[in-house]
N, CA, C and O of each residue as an XYZ file, in Angstrom:
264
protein
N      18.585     21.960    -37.019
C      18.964     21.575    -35.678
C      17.700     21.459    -34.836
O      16.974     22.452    -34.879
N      17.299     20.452    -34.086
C      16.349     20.209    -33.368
C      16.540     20.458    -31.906
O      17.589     20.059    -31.399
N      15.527     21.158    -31.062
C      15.914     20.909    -29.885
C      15.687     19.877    -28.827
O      14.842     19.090    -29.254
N      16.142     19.500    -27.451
C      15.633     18.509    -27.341
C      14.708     19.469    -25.649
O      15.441     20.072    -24.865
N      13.336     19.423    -25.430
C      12.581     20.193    -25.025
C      13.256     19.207    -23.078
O      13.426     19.830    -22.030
N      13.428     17.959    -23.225
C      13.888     17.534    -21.810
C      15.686     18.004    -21.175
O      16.818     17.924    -21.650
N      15.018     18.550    -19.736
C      16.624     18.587    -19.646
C      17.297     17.694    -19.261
O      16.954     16.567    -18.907
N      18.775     18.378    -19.335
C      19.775     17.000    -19.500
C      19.989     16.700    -18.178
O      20.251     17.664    -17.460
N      19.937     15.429    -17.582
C      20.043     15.068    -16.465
C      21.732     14.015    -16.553
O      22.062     13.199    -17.414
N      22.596     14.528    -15.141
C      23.747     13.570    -15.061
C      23.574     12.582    -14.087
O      22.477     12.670    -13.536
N      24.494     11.401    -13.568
C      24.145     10.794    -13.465
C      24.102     10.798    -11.535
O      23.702      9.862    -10.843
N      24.556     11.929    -11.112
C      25.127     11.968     -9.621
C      23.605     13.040     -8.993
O      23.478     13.571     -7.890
N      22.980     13.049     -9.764
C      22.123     14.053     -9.256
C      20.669     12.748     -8.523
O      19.945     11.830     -8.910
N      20.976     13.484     -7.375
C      19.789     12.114     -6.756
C      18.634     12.792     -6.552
O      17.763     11.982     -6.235
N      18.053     14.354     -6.599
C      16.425     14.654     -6.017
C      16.097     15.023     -7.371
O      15.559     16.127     -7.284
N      16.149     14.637     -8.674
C      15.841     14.799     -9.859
C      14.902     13.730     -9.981
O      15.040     12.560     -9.623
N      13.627     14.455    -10.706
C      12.678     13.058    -10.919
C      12.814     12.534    -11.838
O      12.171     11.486    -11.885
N      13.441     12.778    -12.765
C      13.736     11.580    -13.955
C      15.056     10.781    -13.721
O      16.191     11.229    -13.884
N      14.709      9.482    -13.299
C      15.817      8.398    -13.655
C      15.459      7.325    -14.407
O      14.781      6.351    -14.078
N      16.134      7.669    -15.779
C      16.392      6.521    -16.228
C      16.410      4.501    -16.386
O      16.133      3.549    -17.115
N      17.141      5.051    -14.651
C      17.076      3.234    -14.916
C      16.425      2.723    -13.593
O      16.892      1.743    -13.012
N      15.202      3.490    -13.067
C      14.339      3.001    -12.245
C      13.342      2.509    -12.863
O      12.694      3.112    -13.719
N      13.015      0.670    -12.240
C      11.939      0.176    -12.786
C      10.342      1.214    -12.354
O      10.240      2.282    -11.750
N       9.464      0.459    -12.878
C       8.343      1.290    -12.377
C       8.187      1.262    -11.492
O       8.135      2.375    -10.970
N       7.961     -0.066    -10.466
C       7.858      0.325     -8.872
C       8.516      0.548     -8.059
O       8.235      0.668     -6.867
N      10.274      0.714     -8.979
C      11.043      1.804     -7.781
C      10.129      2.903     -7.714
O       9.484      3.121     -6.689
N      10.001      3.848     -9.089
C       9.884      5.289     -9.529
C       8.426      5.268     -8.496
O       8.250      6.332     -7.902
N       7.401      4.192     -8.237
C       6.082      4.756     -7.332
C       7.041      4.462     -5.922
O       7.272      5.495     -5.293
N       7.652      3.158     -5.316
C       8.341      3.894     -3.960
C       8.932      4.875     -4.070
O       8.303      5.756     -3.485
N       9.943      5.301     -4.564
C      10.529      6.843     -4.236
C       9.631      7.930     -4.078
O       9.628      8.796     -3.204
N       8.760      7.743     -5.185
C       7.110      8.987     -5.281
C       6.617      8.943     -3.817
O       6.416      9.923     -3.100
N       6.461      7.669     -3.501
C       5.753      7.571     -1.999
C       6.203      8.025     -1.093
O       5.644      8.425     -0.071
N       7.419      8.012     -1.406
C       8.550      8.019      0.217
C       8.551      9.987     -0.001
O       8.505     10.411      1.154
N       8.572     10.799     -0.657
C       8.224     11.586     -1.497
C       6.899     12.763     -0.748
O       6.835     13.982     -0.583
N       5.975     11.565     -0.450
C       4.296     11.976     -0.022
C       5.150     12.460      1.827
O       6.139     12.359      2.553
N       3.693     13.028      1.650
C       3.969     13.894      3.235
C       3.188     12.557      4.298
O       2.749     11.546      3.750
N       3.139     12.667      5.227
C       2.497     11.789      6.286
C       1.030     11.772      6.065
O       0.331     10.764      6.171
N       0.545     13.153      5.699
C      -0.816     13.041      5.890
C      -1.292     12.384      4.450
O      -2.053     11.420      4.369
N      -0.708     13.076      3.334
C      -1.131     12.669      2.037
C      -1.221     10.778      2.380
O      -2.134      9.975      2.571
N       0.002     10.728      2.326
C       0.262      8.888      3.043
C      -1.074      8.199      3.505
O      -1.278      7.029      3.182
N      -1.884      8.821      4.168
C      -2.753      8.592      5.283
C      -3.975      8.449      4.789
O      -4.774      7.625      5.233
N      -4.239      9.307      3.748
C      -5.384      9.737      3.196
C      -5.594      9.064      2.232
O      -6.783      9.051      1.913
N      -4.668      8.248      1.359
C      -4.401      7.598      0.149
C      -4.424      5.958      0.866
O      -4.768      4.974      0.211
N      -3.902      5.882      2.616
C      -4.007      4.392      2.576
C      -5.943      4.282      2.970
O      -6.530      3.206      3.084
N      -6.458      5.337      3.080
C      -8.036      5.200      3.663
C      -8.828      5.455      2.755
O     -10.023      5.329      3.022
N      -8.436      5.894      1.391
C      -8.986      5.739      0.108
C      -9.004      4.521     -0.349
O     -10.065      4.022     -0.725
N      -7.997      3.942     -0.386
C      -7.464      2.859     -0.687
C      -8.650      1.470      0.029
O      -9.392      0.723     -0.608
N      -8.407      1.556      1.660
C      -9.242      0.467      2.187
C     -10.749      0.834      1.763
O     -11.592     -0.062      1.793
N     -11.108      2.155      1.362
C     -12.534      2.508      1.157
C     -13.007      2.046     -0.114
O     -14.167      1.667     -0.274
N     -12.139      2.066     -1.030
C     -11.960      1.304     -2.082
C     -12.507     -0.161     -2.189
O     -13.478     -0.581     -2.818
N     -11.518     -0.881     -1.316
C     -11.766     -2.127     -0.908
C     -12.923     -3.149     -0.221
O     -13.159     -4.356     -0.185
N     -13.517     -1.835      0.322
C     -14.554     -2.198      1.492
C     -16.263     -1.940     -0.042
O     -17.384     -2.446      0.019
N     -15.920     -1.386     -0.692
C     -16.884     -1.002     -1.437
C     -17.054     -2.221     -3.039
O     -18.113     -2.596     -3.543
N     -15.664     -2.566     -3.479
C     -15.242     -3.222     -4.488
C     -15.727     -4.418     -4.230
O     -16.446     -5.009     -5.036
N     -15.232     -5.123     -2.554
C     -14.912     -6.572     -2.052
C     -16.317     -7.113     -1.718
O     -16.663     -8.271     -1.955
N     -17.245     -5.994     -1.037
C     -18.455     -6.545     -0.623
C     -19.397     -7.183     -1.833
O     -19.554     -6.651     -2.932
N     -19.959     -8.368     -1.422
C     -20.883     -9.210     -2.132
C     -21.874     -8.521     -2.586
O     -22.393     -7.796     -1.736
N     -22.412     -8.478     -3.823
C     -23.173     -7.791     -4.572
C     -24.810     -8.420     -4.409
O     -25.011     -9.634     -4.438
N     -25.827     -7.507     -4.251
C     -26.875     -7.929     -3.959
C     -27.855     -8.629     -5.839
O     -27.757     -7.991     -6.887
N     -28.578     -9.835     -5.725
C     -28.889     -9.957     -6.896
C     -29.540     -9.005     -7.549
O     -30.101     -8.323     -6.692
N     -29.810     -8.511     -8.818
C     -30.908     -7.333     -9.352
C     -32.061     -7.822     -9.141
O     -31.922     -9.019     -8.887
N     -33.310     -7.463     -9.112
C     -34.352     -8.158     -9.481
C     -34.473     -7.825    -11.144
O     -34.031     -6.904    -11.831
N     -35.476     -9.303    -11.521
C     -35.954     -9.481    -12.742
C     -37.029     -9.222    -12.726
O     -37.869     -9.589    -11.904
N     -37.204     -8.345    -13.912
C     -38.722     -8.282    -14.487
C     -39.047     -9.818    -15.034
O     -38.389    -10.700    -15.586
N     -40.921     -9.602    -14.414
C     -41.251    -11.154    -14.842
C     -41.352    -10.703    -16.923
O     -41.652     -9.745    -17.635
N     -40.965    -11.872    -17.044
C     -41.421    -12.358    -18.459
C     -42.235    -13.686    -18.804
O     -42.528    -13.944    -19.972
């Protein structure tokens, strides 16, 4: 007899994090909606810091002469 190590989830239970038949970017909105205000806040200014660092035009290297 094997066990099965996940528990059993029914189908009326809504603050359970495993559902089944949520695509993936339900399962990250619900996660989000989930986050506190500040976490929220901190993740959208990571995010643009991200952007501001990724997006900017890259300076050429210099070449060694050959």
């Amino acid at each position: 007899m094997t066990s099965d190590p996940r528990p059993k989830q029914d189908g009326n239970t809504t603050g359970s994090m495993y559902h089944a038949n949520l695509s993936p970017a339900q399962a990250i909105a619900q996660a989000w909606r989930c986050e506190s205000p500040q976490s929220q806040e901190f993740w959208r200014q990571a995010e643009a810091k991200r952007k501001e660092l990724y997006a900017a035009p890259r300076s050429p290297k210099p070449r060694g002469k050959m």
